[in-house]
C-alpha positions in Angstrom: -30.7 -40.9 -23.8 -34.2 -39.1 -23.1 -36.1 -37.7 -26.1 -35.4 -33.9 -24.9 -31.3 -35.1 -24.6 -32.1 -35.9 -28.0 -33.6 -32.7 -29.2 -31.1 -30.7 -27.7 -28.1 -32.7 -29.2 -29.8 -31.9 -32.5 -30.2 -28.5 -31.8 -26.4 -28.4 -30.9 -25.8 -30.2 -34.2 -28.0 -27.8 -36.3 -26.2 -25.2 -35.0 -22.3 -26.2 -36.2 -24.0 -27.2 -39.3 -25.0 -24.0 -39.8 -21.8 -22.4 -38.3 -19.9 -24.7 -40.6 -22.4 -22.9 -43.8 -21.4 -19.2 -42.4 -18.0 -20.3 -42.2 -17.1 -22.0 -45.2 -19.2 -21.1 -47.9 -21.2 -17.4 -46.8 -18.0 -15.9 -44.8 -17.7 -13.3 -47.5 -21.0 -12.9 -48.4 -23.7 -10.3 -47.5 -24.7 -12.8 -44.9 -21.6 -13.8 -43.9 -20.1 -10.3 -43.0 -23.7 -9.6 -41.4 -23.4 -12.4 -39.2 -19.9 -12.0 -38.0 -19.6 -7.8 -38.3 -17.0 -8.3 -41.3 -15.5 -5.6 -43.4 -15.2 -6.8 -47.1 -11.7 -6.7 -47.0 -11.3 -8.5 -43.6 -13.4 -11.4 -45.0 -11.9 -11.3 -48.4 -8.3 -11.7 -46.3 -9.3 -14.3 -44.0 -11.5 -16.8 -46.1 -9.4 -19.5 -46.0 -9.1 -19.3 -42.0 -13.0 -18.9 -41.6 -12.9 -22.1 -44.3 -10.6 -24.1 -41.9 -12.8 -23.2 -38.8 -16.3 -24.4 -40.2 -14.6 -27.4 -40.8 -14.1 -28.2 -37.0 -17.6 -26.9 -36.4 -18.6 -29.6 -39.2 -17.0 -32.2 -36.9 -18.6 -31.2 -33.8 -22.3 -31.9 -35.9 -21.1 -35.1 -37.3 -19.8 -36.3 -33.6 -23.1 -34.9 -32.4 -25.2 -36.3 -35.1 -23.1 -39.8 -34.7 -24.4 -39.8 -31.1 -27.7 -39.6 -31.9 -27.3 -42.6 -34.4 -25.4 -44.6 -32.0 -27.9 -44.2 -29.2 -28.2 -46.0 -26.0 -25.1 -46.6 -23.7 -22.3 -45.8 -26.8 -24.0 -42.9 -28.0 -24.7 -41.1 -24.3 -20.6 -41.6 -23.7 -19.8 -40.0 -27.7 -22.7 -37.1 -26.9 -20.4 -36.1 -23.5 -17.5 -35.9 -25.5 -18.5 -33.6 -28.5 -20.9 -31.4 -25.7 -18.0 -31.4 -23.8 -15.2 -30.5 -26.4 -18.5 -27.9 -28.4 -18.9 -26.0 -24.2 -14.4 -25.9 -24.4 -14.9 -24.1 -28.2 -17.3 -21.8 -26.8 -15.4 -20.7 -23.7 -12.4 -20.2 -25.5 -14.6 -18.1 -28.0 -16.1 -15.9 -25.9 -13.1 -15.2 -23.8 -11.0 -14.6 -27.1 -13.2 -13.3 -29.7 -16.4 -12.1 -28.7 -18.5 -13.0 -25.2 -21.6 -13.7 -27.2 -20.0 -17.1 -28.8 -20.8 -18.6 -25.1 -24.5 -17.6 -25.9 -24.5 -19.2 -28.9 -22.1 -22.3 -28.8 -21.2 -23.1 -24.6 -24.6 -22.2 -23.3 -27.0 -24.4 -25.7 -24.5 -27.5 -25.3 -24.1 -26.8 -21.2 -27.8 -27.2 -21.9 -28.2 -30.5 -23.8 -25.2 -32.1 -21.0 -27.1 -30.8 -17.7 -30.4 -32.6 -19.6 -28.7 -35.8 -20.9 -27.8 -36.2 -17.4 -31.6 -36.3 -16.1 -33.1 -39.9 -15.9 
């Protein structure tokens, strides 16, 4: 993989990880209902959901950040995968939830796959 591959896997990983914070541990919080335009009571009522969907994001990082470690041959093939399945999350997001997940999630990973594809 080529150092700025590299950097934009971590980016990508950064990013779930702090998706995954939001999500699981600030979804009800000040910053939490900032980030994601959340009414007290909305947040209050779906906690546990928001809780279950940093999870996955948490996943994606770790598959990401297992890439990274792995290096080489291996860790080019796991890096396509988790791009692949974080640029499928974001679609679905964005045609879903809200278009501005594919800014945030698709778009940066679509990114770090076009550039882990330069040699």
């Amino acid at each position: 993989m080529n150092i700025a591959a590299q950097i934009l896997i971590a980016v990508v990983a950064l990013l779930h990880l702090y998706f995954l914070a939001l999500e699981m541990f600030f979804w009800d919080q000040p910053l939490g209902r900032k980030v994601f335009n959340l009414t007290p009571e909305f947040a209050a009522a779906s906690k546990k959901l928001a809780a279950n969907q940093g999870l996955y994001n948490g996943f994606l990082a770790a598959g990401l950040i297992w890439s990274l470690i792995l290096g080489g041959r291996e860790g080019f093939h796991v890096a396509i995968f988790f791009l692949a399945c974080v640029i499928v999350a974001g679609i679905y997001g964005a045609l879903t939830v809200n278009k501005r997940i594919f800014f945030f999630q698709a778009l940066p990973a679509l990114v770090a796959l076009a550039v882990l594809h330069i040699r």
